[in-house]
N, C-alpha and C positions, 0 to 999 in steps of 0.2 A: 814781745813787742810785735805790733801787726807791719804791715810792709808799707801802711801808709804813714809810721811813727806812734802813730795811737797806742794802747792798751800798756806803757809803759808799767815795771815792776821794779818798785828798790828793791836788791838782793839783799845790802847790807843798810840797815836803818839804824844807826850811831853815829856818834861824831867823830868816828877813827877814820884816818884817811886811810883808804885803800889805794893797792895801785899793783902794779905787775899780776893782772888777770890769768891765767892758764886753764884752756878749757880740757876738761877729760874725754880721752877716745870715745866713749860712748855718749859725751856731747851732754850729758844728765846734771853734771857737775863742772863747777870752776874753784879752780883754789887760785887764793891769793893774795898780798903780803898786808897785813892790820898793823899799823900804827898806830901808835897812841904816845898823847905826850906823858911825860910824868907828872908829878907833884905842882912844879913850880915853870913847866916846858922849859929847861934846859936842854931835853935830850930825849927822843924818842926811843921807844922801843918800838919791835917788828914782831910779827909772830905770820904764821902759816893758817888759812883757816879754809874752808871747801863751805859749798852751800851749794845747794841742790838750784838746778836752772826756775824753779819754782819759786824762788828764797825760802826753800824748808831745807831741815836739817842743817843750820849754823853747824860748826865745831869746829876747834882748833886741834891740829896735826904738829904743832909744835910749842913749846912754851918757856923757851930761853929768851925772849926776847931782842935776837939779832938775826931772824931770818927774811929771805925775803927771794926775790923772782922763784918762783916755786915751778914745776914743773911732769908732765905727770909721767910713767917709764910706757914702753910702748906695749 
């Protein structure tokens, strides 16, 4: 994003709610918690995922399904 708001980039383009952002010391990367509902949205699950500040390189870092505020070690 430019400083005057313009040049906006979705990182994450699905319907998963994301939330608890955590950017990585070298600033390239942010991980953070993917939601999705289930079958019939009873109950979400949570997962860990990182994307490059580009939105390349999706992937998910965990897949139990109950994670979340992610955080990165120093």
């Amino acid at each position: 994003m430019n400083s005057d708001g313009s040049g906006l980039t979705q990182l994450t383009p699905d319907d998963a709610q994301d939330a608890d952002p955590a950017w990585s010391g070298d600033s390239n990367k942010i991980a953070f918690a993917k939601a999705y509902c289930n079958f019939y949205c009873y109950e979400y699950t949570s997962d860990i995922a990182i994307v490059g500040v580009d939105g390349t390189s999706s992937n998910f870092v965990t897949l139990n399904g109950s994670a979340s505020n992610p955080a990165w070690r120093p």
